[in-house]
C-alpha positions in Angstrom: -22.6 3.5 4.0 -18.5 4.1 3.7 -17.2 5.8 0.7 -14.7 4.5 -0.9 -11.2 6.4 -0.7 -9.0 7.2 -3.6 -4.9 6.0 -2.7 -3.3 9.0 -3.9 -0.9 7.0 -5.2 -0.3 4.2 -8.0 -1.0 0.7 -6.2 -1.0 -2.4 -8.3 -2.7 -5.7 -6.2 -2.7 -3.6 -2.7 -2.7 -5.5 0.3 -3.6 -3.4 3.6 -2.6 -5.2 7.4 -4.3 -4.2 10.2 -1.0 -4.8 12.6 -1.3 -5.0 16.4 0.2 -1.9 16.8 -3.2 0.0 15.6 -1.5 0.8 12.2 -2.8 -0.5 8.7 0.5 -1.1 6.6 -0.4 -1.3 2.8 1.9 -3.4 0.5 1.8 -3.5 -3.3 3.5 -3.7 -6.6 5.8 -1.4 -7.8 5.2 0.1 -11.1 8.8 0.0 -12.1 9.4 -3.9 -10.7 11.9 -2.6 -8.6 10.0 -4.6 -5.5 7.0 -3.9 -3.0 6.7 -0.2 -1.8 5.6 -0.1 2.0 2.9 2.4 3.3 1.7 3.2 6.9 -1.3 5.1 8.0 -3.5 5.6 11.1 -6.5 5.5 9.3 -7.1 4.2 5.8 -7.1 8.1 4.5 -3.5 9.4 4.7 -0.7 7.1 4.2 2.6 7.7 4.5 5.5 5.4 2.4 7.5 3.7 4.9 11.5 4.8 5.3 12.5 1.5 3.5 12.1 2.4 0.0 11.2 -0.8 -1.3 11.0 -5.1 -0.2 13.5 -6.0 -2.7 12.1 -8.7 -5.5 15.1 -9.8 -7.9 15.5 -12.5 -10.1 15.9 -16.1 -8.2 13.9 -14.8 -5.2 11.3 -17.4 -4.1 7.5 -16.3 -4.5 5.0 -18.4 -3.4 6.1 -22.0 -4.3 8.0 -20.8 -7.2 10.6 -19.3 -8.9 11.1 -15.9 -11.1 
């Protein structure tokens, strides 16, 4: 059996991708609202946040089938 791994760092509703690259990319909520922080990692242990600082999320933006 796996442990589990502690993020070492806040991430509200996470999402992780396993891309074809052989990368997992990890996108969540921002604490501040300011958008969706981006994280990269080889393998689930150390992640690194990605260059872009943040997907922007602002009001009028479409989300889902809805509006904010």
């Amino acid at each position: 059996m796996q442990k589990t791994i502690r993020l070492p760092f806040p991430a509200a509703d996470p999402f992780i991708l396993c891309a074809a690259d052989g990368r997992y990319y990890l996108y969540c909520t921002s604490e501040d609202g300011s958008g969706f922080p981006i994280y990269t990692s080889e393998d689930l242990q150390f992640w690194h946040r990605s260059g872009q600082r943040n997907l922007p999320l602002g009001r009028g933006m479409l989300l889902g089938t809805g509006m904010l």
